[in-house]
C-alpha positions in Angstrom: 98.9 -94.0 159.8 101.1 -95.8 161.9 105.0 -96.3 160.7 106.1 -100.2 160.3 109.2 -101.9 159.5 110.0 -105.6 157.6 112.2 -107.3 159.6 114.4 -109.7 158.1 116.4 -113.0 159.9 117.9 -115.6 159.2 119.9 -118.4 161.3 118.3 -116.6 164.6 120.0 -113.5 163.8 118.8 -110.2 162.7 120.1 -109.6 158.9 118.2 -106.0 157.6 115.2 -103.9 158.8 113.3 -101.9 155.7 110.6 -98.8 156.5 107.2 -99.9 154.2 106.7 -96.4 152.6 103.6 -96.1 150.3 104.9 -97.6 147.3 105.5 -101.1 149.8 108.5 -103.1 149.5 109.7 -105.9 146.8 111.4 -109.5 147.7 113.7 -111.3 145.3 117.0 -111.9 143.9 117.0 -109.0 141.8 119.6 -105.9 142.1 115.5 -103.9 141.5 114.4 -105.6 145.1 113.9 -103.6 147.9 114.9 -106.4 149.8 117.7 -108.3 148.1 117.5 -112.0 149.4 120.6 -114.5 147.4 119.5 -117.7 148.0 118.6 -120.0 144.9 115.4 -120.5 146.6 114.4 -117.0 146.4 112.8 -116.1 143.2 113.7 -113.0 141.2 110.5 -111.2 141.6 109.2 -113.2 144.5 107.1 -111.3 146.8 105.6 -108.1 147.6 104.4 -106.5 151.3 102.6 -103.0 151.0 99.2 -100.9 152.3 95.9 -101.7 151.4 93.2 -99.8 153.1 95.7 -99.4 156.3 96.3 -102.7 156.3 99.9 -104.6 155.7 99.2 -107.0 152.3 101.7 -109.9 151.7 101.4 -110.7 148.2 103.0 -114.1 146.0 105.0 -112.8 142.7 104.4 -115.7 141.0 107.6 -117.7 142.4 108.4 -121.1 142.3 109.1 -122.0 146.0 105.6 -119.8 147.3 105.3 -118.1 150.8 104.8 -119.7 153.9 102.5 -117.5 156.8 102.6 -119.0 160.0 103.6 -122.1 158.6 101.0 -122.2 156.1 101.4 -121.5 152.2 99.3 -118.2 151.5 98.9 -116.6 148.1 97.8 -113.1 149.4 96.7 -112.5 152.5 96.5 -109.4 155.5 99.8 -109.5 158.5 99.9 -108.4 161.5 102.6 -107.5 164.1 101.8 -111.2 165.3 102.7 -112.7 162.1 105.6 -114.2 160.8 106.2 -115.4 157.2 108.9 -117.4 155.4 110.8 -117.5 152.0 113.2 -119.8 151.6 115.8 -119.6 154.6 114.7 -116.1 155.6 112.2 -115.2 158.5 110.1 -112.3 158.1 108.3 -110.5 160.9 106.0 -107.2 161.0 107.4 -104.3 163.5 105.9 -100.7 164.8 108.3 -98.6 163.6 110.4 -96.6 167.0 109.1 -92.7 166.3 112.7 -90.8 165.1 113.4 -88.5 162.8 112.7 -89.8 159.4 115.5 -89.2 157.9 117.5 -91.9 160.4 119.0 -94.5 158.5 120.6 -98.1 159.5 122.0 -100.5 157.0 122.6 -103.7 158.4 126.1 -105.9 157.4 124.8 -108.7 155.4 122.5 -105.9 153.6 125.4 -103.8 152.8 126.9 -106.3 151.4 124.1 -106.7 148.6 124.3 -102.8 148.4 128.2 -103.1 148.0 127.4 -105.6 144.8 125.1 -103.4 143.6 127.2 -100.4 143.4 130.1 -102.1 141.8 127.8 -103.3 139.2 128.0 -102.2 135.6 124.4 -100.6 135.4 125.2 -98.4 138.0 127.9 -95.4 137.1 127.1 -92.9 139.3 129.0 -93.8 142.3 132.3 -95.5 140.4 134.4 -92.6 139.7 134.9 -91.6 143.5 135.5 -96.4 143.7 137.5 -96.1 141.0 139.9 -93.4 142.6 140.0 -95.0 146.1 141.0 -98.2 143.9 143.6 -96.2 142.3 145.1 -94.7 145.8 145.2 -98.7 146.9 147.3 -99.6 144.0 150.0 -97.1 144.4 150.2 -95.7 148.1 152.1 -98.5 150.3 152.1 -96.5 153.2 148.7 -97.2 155.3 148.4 -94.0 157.6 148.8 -91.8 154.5 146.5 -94.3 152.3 143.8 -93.5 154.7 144.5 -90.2 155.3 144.1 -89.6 151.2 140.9 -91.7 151.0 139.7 -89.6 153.7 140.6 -86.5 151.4 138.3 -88.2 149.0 135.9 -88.6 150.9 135.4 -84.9 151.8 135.3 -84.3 148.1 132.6 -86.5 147.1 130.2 -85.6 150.1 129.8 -82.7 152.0 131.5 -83.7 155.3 132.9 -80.9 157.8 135.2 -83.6 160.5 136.2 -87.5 159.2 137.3 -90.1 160.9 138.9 -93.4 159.9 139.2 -96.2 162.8 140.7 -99.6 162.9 140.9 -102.2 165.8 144.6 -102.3 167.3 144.6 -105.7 167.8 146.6 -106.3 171.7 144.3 -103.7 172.7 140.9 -104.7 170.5 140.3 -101.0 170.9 139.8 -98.7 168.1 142.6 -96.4 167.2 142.4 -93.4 164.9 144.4 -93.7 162.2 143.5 -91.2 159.6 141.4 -87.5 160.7 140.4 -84.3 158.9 138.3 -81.3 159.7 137.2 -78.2 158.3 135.8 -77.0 161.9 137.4 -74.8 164.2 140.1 -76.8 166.4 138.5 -78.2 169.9 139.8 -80.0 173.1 139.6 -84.0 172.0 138.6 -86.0 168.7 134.6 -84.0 168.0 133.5 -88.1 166.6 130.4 -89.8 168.7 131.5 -92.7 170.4 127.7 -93.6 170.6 128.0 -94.1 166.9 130.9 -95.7 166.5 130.0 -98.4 169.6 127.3 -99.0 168.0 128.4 -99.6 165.0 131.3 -101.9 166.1 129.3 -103.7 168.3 126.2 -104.2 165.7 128.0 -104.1 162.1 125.1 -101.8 161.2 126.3 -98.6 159.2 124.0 -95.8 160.6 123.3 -92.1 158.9 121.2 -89.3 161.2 120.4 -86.5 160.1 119.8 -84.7 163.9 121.5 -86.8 166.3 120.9 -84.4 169.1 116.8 -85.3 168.0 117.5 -89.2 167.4 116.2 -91.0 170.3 118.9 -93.6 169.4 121.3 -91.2 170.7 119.5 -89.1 173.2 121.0 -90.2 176.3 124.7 -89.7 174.7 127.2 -87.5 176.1 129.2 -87.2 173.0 126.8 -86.3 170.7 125.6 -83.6 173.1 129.4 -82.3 174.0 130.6 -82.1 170.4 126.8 -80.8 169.3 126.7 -83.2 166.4 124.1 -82.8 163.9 124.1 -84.8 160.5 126.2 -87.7 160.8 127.2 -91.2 159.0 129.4 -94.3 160.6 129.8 -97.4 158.4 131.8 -100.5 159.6 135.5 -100.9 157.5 134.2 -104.3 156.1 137.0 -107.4 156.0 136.4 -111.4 155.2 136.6 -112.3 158.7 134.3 -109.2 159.8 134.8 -105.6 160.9 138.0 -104.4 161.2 137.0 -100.6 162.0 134.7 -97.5 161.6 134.6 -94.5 159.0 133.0 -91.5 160.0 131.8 -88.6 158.9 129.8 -85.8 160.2 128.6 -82.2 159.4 129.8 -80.2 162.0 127.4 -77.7 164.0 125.7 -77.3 160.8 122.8 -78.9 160.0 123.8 -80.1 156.5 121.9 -83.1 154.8 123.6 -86.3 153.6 122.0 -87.9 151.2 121.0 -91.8 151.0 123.6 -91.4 147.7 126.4 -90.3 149.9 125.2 -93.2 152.5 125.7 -96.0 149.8 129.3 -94.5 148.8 130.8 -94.5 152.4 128.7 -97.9 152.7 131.2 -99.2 149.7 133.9 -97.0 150.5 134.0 -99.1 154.3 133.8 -102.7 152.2 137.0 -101.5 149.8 139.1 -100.0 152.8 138.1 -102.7 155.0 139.6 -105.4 152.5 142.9 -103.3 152.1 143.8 -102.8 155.7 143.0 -106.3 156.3 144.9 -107.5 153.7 148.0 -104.9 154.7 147.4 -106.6 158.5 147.8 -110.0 157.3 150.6 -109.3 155.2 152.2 -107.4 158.3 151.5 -110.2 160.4 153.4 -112.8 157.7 156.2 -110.8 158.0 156.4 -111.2 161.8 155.4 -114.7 162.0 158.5 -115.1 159.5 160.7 -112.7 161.0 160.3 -114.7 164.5 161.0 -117.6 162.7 164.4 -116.5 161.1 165.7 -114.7 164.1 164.4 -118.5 165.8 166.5 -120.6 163.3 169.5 -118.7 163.6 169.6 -118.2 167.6 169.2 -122.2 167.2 171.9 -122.5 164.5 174.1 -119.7 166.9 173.5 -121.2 169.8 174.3 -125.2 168.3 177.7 -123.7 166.8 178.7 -122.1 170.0 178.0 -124.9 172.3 180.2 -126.9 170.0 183.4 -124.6 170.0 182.6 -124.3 173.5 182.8 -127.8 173.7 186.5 -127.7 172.3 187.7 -124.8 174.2 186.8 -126.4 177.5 188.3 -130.0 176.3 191.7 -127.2 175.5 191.0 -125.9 178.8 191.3 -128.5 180.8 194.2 -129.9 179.5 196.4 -127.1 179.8 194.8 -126.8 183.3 196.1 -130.1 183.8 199.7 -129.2 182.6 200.2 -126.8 184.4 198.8 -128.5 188.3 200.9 -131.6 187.4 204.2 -129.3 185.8 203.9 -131.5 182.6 205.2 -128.7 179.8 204.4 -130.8 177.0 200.9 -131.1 177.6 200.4 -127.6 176.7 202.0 -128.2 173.3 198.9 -130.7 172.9 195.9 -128.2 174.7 196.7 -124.8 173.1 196.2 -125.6 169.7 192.6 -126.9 170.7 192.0 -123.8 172.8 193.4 -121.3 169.9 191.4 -122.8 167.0 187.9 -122.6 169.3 189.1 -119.3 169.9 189.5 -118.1 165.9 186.6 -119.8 165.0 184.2 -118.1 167.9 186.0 -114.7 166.3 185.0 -115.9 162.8 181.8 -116.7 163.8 180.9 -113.4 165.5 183.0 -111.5 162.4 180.5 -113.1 160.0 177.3 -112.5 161.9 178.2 -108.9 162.4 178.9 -109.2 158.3 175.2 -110.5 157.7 173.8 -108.2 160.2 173.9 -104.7 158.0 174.3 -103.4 154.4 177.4 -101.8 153.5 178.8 -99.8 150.6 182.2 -101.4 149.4 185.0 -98.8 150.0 187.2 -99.5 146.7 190.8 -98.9 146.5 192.6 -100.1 144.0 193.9 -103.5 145.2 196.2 -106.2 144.1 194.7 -109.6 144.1 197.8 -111.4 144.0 198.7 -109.9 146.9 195.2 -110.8 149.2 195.6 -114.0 147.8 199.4 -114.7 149.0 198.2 -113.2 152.1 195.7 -115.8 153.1 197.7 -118.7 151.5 200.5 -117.6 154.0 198.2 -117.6 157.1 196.6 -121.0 156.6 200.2 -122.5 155.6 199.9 -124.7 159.0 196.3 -125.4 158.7 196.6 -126.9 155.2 199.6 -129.1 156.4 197.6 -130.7 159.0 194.9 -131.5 156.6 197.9 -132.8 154.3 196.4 -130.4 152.1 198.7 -129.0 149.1 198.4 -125.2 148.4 198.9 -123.9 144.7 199.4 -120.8 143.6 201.2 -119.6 140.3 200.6 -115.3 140.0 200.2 -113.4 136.8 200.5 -109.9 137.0 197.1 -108.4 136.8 195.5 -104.6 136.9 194.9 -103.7 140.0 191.1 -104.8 141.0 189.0 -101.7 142.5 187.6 -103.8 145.7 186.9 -103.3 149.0 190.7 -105.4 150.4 189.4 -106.2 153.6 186.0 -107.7 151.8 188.4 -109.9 149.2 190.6 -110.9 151.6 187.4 -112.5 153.7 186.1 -113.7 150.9 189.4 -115.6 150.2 190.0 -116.6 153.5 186.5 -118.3 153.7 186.4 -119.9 150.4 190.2 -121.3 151.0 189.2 -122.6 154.6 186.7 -124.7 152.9 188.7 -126.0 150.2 191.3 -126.8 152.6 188.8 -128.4 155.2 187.0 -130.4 151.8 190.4 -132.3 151.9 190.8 -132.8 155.7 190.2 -136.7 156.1 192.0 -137.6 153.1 194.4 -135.4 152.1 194.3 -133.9 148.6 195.2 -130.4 146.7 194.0 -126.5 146.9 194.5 -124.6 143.5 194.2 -120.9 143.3 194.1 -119.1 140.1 193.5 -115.3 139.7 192.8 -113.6 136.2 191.3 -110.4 134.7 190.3 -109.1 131.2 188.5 -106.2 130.4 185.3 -107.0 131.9 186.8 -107.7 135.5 188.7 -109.7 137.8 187.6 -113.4 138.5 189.1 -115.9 142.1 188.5 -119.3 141.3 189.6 -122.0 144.4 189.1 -125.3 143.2 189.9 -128.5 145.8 190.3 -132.1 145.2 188.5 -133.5 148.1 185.4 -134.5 149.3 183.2 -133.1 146.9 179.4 -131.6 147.5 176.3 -133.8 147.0 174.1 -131.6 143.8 171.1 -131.7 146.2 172.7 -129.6 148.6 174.5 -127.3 145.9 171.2 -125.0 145.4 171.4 -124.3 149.0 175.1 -123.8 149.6 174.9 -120.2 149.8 172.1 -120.1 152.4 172.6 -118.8 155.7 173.5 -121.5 158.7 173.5 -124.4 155.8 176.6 -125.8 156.3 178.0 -129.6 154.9 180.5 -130.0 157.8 178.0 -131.0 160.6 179.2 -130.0 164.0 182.3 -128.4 162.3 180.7 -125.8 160.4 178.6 -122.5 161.3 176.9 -122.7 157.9 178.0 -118.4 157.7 181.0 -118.7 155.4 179.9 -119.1 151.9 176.5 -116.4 153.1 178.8 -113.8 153.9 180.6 -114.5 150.5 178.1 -114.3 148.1 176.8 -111.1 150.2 180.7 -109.9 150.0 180.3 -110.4 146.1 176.9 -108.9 145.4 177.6 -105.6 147.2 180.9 -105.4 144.3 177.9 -106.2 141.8 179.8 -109.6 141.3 178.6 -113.6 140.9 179.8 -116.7 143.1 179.1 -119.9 141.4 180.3 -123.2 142.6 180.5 -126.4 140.6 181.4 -129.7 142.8 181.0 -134.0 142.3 180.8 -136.1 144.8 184.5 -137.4 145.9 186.7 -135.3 143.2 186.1 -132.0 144.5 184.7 -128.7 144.3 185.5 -125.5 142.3 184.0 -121.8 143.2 184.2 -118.8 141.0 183.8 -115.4 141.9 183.7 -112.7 139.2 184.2 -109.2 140.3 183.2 -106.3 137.4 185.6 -103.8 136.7 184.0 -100.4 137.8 184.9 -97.0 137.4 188.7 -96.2 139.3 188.1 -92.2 138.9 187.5 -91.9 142.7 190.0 -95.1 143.8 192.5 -94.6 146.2 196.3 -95.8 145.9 196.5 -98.9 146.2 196.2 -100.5 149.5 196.7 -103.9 150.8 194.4 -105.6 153.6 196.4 -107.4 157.1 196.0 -110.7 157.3 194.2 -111.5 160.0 195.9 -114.5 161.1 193.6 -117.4 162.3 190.6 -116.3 161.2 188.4 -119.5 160.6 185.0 -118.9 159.0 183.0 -122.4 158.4 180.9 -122.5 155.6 
């Protein structure tokens, strides 16, 4: 008797072909159906197609929404390979069979997925330890090369597999890449997988199983298959939401050793669970880039913005000692320098804080007197704080010495008394420094009497290029200080109202001084201007 097949479409495109063995094939929405249809349409136990007397038999279940031959509604009635019925949404033809080996197997995408939701089911246990494992290897290996390259080791375990494969799609090149291989066969000249399979596969979204591929006439004019003398082997697609993402593959070696339909269905479910993973692990990937471009954009804008405007000021200095010096007018240069030289400290501040935000460091404590820093900086922005009529106070009480990085503390110092000093710039007003230290730690507090801070922009203060100075500030300052304080395991608050001024305190924890230095004071580095 001649071999046929049920061949199921739907929207014009192929969905599932099914052999019609003896026992025939059922149609329904059941996880019992041979042919598992989902539509709401589609009765539970809808239809049934099977041999009567050599003859192909379409049969009515009993269902609610009937068959449709040929556009009319039939009961029961004889097909042939002219025929075409319809259930629902699905369109159902009658096919000879091509004449390969019998155990050849194709499971088409949408029909994996039913088999996928079948498998994960509750009723069916046989399968879920080896799901249940990959699951576990998802959850708690981050790295994807050696996530694949476990699963793969799974695999091997749970079916008798001699060479694996796992593929995905590099996606500049929209070839397939290996990512993940094992094999229990002697080592040969090139990857032993069929590329006949694995096209076809890719190309089709069918997952195929032969058990002969060197007898398959699906394969018969393929050079791989012959080269690498492949016998039993299975290729399913690496399932994701938007489609296929890659291939797993399997075969037996030179040997001639069965897979079973069981072992099919696994790596069928296997490809949807890995396929879902690597997708995800792709988009996530690709999140990070998209915002990695976009930071690195935002502060080459920010960068660039700040330097044209200190550029702006140094040519403006520039040109007027330029000036001085063509026309022999000394005094000019008394009025150009100071432009040129505070474009000049605040380029250096600029690049000094960048570099600070650009890598991790360990703090290298020594004990260090705070006072000291703190006198240091108050001495190099003496002149600065008289131009911005800007009163500096300071009253030391001797304190333990403070187990810092110096040359952290004193940037930290210099940028948070900058500010305060710059806060009282248009209208003059007064800079208060206090330093104290119990057993806990040390804690810098610079409070100011000017402009204040507005409490929307407070919660962003310490972000990097947000700056409340416009075209005056790089927005780096008050980043690199809370980044200064949490590498010493400290806080930086700030508390501020609008036109009375701002206070910051920084709290530094005492650590342990076994390993501290003697102490050690940090240069001032005079000039240094870093904006917040």
């Amino acid at each position: 008797m001649a071999q046929y097949e049920l061949v199921v479409c739907k929207g014009g495109l192929e969905f599932g072909r099914f052999g019609i063995g003896e026992g025939g094939l059922t149609i329904g929405r059941s996880m019992d159906a041979d042919v598992i249809l989902t539509e709401n349409a589609v009765s539970r136990t809808h239809a049934r197609v099977y041999f009567s007397a050599d003859k192909i038999v379409i049969e009515d279940l009993g269902s609610r929404n009937g068959i449709y031959v040929n556009g009319r509604l039939m009961r029961k009635t004889v097909l042939s390979e002219r025929d075409r019925f319809q259930i629902g949404d699905y369109l159902f033809s009658i096919e000879r069979s091509v004449p390969v080996n019998s155990s050849s197997t194709t499971i088409s995408y949408h029909q994996g997925t039913l088999l996928y939701e079948r498998m994960v089911s509750p009723g069916d246990e046989g399968r879920l330890p080896v799901l249940y494992r990959a699951a576990h290897l998802l959850g708690s290996v981050f790295d994807m090369d050696d996530l694949l390259s476990q699963i793969l080791g799974l695999i091997f375990e749970a079916v008798p597999a001699r060479r694996g494969f796992i593929l995905t799609i590099d996606a500049a090149t929209q070839m397939p890449v290996i990512r993940a291989s094992h094999s229990l066969e002697t080592a040969g000249e090139g990857p032993p997988l069929s590329r006949t399979l694995i096209d076809r596969v890719l190309g089709q979204k069918d997952a195929v199983m032969t058990m002969d591929a060197l007898e398959d006439e699906r394969f018969d004019a393929s050079k791989s298959v012959t080269a690498h003398a492949i016998r039993s082997a299975i290729c399913v697609p690496l399932c994701g939401r938007q489609g296929v993402i890659g291939a797993l593959y399997v075969d037996s070696g030179a040997k001639a050793m069965p897979f079973s339909h069981g072992d099919f269905e696994l790596l069928m479910a296997l490809g949807r669970v890995v396929g879902l993973t690597v997708e995800n692990a792709q988009l996530h990937h690709d999140k990070i880039e998209q915002e990695r471009l976009a930071a690195i954009g935002l502060a080459m804008a920010s960068v660039g913005h700040c330097v044209k405007n200190i550029l702006t000021g140094m040519k403006g200095g520039a040109e007027i000692v330029e000036e001085a010096t063509k026309s022999k007018e000394w005094r000019r240069v008394e009025w150009g320098w100071p432009v040129l030289k505070r474009s000049i400290d605040r380029i250096e501040g600029l690049m000094l804080n960048l570099l600070m935000l650009s890598k991790e460091r360990v703090p290298e404590r020594t004990a260090t007197d705070l006072n000291q820093i703190i006198e240091d900086v108050l001495g190099t922005m003496e002149l600065r704080a008289r131009d911005a009529h800007a009163e500096l106070h300071f009253d030391p009480v001797p304190l333990p010495p403070a187990y810092v990085d110096s040359a952290l503390i004193y940037r930290l110092a210099l940028n948070l008394i900058v500010n305060a000093i710059e806060a009282c710039q248009d209208q003059g007003g007064h800079v208060k420094v206090v330093c104290t230290a119990d057993s806990s730690g040390h804690t810098i507090q610079v409070s100011d009497t000017g402009c204040g801070i507005l409490p929307e922009i407070i919660p962003h203060l310490f972000d990097a290029f947000s700056s409340t100075k416009g075209s005056r500030g790089t927005g780096l300052g008050l980043a690199c200080c809370r980044k200064i304080v949490s590498e010493h395991g400290g806080t930086i608050e700030c508390s501020s109202e609008p036109g009375k001024g701002s206070t910051f305190t920084v709290f530094l924890p005492s650590t342990d001084s076994a390993n501290a230095q003697a102490p050690m004071f940090y240069d001032s580095v005079s000039g240094l201007d870093c904006q917040r």
